[in-house]
DOLOLUM-167952 format. One line per 8 residues: number of its first residue (from 1); for each residue x, y, z of C-alpha. Coordinates in pm, whole numbers. Each point is the difference from the previous one (the first is absolute). Layout:
NUM> X Y Z; ...;
//
This chain:
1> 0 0 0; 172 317 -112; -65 230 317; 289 240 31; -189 276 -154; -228 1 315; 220 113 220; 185 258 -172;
9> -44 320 237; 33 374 -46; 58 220 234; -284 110 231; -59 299 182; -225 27 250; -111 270 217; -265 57 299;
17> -106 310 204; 20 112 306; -263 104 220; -132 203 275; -347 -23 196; -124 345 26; -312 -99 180; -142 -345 188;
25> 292 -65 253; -51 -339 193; -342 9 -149; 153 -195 -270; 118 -287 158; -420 -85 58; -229 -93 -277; -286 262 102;
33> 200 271 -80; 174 159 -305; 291 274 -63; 144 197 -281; 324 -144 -125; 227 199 -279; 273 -114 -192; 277 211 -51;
41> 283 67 -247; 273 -129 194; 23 -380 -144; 174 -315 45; 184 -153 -299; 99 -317 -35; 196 -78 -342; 54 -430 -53;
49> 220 -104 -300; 134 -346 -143; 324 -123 154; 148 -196 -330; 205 -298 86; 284 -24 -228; -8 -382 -75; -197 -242 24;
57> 142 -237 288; -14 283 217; -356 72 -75; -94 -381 137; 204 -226 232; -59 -354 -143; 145 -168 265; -308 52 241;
65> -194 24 -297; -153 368 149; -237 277 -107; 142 302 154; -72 386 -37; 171 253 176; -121 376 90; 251 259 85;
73> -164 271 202; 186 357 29; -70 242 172; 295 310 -59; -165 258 174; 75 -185 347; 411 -70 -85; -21 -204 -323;
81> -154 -318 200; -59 -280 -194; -213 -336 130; -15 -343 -200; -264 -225 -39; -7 -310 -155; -300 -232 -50; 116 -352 -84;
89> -255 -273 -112; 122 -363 -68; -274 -296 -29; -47 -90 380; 142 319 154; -33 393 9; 213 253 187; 6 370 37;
97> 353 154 88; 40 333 100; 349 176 30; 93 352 62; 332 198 -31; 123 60 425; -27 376 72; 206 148 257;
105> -86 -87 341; -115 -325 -148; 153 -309 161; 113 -283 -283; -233 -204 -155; -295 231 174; -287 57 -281; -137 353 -14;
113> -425 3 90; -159 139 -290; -374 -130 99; -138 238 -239; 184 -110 -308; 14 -405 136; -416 -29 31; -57 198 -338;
121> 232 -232 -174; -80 -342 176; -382 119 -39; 28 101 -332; 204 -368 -92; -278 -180 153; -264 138 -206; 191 -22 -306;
129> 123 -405 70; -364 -56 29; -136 174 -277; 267 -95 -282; -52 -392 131; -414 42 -60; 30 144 -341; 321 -170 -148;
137> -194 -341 91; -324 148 -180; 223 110 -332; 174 -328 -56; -262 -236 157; 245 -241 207; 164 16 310; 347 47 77;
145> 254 84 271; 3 390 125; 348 26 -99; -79 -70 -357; -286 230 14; 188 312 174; 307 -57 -309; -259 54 -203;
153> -142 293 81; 248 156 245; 335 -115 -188; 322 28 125; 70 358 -14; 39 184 334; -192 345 85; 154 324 124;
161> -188 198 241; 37 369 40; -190 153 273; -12 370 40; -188 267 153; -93 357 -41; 217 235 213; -304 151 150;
169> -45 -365 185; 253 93 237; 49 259 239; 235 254 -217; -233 236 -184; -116 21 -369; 283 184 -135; 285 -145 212;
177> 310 -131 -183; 14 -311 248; -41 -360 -45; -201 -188 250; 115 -173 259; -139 -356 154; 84 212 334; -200 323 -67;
185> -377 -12 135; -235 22 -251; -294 207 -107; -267 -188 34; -123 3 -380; -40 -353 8; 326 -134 -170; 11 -341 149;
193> -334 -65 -130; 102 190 -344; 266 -258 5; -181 -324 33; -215 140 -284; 258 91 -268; 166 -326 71; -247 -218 -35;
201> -164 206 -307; 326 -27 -135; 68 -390 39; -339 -71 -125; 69 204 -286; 337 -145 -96; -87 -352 45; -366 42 -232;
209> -215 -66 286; -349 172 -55; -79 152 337; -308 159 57; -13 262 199; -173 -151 290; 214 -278 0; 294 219 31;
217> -173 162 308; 6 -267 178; 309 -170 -98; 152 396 107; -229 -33 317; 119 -286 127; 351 89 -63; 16 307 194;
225> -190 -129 289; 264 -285 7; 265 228 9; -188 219 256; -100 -295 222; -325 107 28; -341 59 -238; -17 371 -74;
233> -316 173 -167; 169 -49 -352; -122 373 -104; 441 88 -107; 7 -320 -197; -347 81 -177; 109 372 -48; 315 -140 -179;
241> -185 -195 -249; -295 178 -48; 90 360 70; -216 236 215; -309 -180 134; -267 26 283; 124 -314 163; -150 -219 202;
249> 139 -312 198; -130 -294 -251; 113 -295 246; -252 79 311; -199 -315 25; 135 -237 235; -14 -313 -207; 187 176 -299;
257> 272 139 275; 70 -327 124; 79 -90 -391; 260 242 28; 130 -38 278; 73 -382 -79; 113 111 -354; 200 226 136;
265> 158 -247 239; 88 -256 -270; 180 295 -187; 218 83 330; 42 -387 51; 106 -30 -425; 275 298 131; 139 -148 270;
273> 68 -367 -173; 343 -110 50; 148 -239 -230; -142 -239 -235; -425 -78 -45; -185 -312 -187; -80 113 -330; -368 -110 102;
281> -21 220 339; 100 288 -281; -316 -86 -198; -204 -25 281; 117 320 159; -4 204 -312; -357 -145 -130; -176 86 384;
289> 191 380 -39; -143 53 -376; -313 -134 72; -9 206 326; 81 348 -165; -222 -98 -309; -304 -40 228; 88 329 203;
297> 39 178 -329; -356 -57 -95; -145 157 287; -292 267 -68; 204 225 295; 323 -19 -234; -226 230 -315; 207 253 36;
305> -69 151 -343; -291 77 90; 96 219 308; -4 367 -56; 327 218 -110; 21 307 215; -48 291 -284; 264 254 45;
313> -105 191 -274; -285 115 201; 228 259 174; 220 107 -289; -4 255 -197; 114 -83 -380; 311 124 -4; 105 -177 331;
321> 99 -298 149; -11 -224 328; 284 -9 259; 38 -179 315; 292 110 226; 133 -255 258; 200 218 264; 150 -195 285;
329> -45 116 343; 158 -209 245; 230 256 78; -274 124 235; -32 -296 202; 233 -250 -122; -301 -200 -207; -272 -240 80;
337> 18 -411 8; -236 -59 -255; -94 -367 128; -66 143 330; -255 255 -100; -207 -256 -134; 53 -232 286; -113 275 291;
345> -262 88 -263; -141 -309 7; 8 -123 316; -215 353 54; -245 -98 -253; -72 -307 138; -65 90 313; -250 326 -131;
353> -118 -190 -329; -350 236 -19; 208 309 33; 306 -145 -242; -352 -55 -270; -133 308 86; 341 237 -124; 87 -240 -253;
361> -344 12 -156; 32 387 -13; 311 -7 -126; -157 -245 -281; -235 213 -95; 297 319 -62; 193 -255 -197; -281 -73 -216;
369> -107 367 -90; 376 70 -76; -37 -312 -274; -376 162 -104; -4 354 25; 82 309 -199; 354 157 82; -141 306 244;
377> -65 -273 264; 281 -209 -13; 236 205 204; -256 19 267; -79 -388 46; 364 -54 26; 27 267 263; -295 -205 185;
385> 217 -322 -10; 273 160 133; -210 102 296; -158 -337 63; 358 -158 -30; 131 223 273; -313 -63 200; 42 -355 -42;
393> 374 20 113; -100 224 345; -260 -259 67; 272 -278 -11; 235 189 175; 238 -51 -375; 144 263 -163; -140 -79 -354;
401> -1 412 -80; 185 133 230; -66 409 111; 355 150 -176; -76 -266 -280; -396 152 -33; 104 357 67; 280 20 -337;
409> -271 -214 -211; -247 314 141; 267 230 -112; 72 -109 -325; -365 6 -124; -98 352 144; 344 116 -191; -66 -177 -329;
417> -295 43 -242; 129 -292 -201; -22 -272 279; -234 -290 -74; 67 -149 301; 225 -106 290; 38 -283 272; 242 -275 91;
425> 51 -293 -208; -121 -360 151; 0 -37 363; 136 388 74; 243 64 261; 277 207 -78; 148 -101 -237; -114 173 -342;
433> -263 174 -46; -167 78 -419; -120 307 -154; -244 -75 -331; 42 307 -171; -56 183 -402; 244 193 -165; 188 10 -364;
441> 293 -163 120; 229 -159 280; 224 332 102; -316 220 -17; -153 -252 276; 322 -12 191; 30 359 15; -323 78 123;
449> 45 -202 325; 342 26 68; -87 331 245; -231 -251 210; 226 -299 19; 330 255 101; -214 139 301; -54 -348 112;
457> 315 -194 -116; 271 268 86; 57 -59 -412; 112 -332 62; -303 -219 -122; 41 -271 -248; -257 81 -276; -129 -267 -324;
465> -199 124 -245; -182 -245 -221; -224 -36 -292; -369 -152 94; -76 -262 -269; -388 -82 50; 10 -304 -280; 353 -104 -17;
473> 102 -352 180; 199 -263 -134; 196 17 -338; 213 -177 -169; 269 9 -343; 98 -291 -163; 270 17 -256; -26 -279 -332;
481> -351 -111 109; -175 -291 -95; -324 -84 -15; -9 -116 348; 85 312 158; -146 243 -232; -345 16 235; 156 58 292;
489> 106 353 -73; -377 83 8; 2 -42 360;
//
């Protein structure tokens, strides 16, 4: 069977978005309740390209009579790191090897944790095993050994993996000449989850796997919740793929989260394999995951085409755009531990349920005017949700808005016409807050508020402007296409 021509790659970009929750703060995390989610300019890239083998004994090893294919991952904005994996398949036996260059403080032989990158891929491989071994078997009508089916559609080649992201990411401004760090703190525009999206957008992409986009929710769901040992609301991953959205938690029903959570635990048990597996406990493993994610993917909850885009052109003029500015403020109080925000929130909420309903409800009802009504009211309704946030954050004794933090976002829209709106992003604190704002371009904005951030910041505030993109999520570029790949740029 002449098959080489199947697995003859370009090269693939793919990129994702990043996000930030302007309004619906823990409310997210509960099916009831929905918030406005926009993607962002700042993107994640992640570029995979053949690795050609330069003859053909190296490509196999006929002496264990192997299918192997090995991925490269780089990552140069954090020192030039490279990791290596290598999936090797034989007839009885599979194995998943993992090795990564030592960095300094590293002891010998010490493997780097990269949960983020190890879940996408070993969730991504699962999927993929599964799916090339149902549809090779329905092409040539026979059965054969997984090995012979993955050289037939994988081949030999090896993949290198690029992964890079958007300066604005990381905590060094949007016109800094820097290069991240792996040691700078973040911004909180939802890179890791940008990540897990581009990469597995990308893979799917290179190796012509058709992947709706549902299915690539929840394959990027359960990724990132692996990594983050824990099920979060999903809203950054759903922002990434589908760009700004009214989102609302899709897994709330307590039979479909116990699907999850036992997918998600075969993923991290998958990860943490050591060492050689029965082909067969492969198969079995890989079919329950597919089948898993394919049922999940065809929940009703999961329609989120149908949810409605926040319209920004309802408070633009025609000549001007949208702008979100990010400005850190932990310089005031040293920031806020995200994870325990939610935590003290919570434990509040439980304990004062009809009260938690009664805000949240309110707040609800501000979020959906913003989505539904003309431009004149939208400033006010966010003003609202900033109150009933704050209110919410005295009444559990949390500092979700805190007074300093409420009097500059005040400030900032008595002293400028153009502000849409203002708040802090996800669970509050202090560490960023966001000004939505109108104007013909980025220094026009900048200049406008720099008087109000110098009072506060002592002109020593980090600021990150960024481009609101209401429709734009995934994307990808594929260089020499084939038929195979040609409909997933449509995505």
């Amino acid at each position: 069977m002449q098959t080489s021509k199947k697995y003859r790659h370009g090269r693939v970009h793919a990129t994702a978005p990043g996000k930030v929750l302007l309004a619906g703060g823990y409310m997210v995390l509960y099916p009831n309740f929905k918030g406005i989610s926009l993607s962002l300019s700042a993107r994640f890239h992640t570029y995979l390209e053949s690795i050609k083998e330069s003859t053909d004994s190296s490509k196999r090893d006929s002496s264990d009579n192997q299918f192997r294919h090995k991925m490269t991952v780089y990552t140069p904005q954090f020192g030039d790191e490279k990791i290596h994996y290598e999936w090797k398949v034989c007839e009885t036996l599979m194995t998943i090897e993992k090795k990564s260059h030592p960095t300094p403080g590293m002891q010998h032989g010490q493997q780097k944790k990269t949960p983020l990158i190890d879940n996408t891929i070993v969730a991504f491989l699962m999927y993929y095993f599964h799916f090339s071994v149902q549809n090779y078997k329905k092409d040539i009508n026979f059965n054969t050994s997984p090995m012979a089916i993955l050289s037939n559609t994988i081949g030999y080649d090896g993949v290198a993996i690029t992964l890079m992201g958007d300066e604005q990411f990381y905590n060094i401004g949007a016109t800094s000449d820097q290069k991240a760090s792996s040691s700078q703190k973040k911004t909180g525009l939802g890179s890791s989850a940008a990540l897990v999206v581009s990469l597995t957008l990308g893979l799917s992409a290179y190796h012509h796997l058709p992947l709706p986009r549902d299915h690539l929710f929840v394959l990027c769901y359960l990724s990132h919740s692996a990594s983050q040992g824990k099920l979060g609301s999903g809203f950054d991953i759903a922002t990434s793929i589908y760009g700004s959205i009214l989102f609302q938690q899709p897994f709330g029903d307590k039979k479909v989260q116990t699907k999850v959570q036992s997918t998600l635990v075969t993923l991290q048990e998958v990860c943490n394999w050591t060492g050689s597996k029965p082909v067969s406990t492969w198969l079995q493993t890989c079919q329950s995951f597919f089948d898993h994610v394919t049922e999940l993917a065809t929940l009703p909850s999961l329609a989120f085409d149908k949810i409605e885009r926040f319209r920004f052109e309802k408070v633009c003029e025609s000549n001007e755009k949208v702008f979100l500015l990010m400005c850190d403020i932990e310089n005031i109080s040293g920031g806020s531990s995200t994870p325990q925000l939610v935590r003290l929130v919570q434990q509040w909420k439980q304990k004062n349920e009809s009260q938690c309903q009664e805000m949240w409800s309110h707040i609800q009802l501000h979020i959906n005017q913003v989505v539904d009504n003309d431009n004149a009211l939208i400033k006010n309704h966010f003003v609202n949700i900033r109150m009933l946030m704050k209110k919410m954050g005295v009444c559990a004794n949390v500092p979700v808005i805190p007074h300093v933090v409420d009097d500059i976002l005040t400030t900032l829209e008595k002293n400028n016409s153009s502000v849409t709106a203002t708040g802090v992003p996800g669970a509050g604190g202090f560490d960023a807050i966001y000004v939505l704002m109108r104007g013909k371009s980025m220094d026009a904005v900048k200049t406008s508020l720099h008087h109000t951030f110098a009072k506060y910041f002592s002109h020593q505030y980090r600021l990150t402007i960024l481009n609101v993109n209401a429709n734009h999520g995934v994307a990808i570029c594929v260089e020499e296409q084939s038929p195979h790949t040609s409909a997933l740029c449509k995505l």
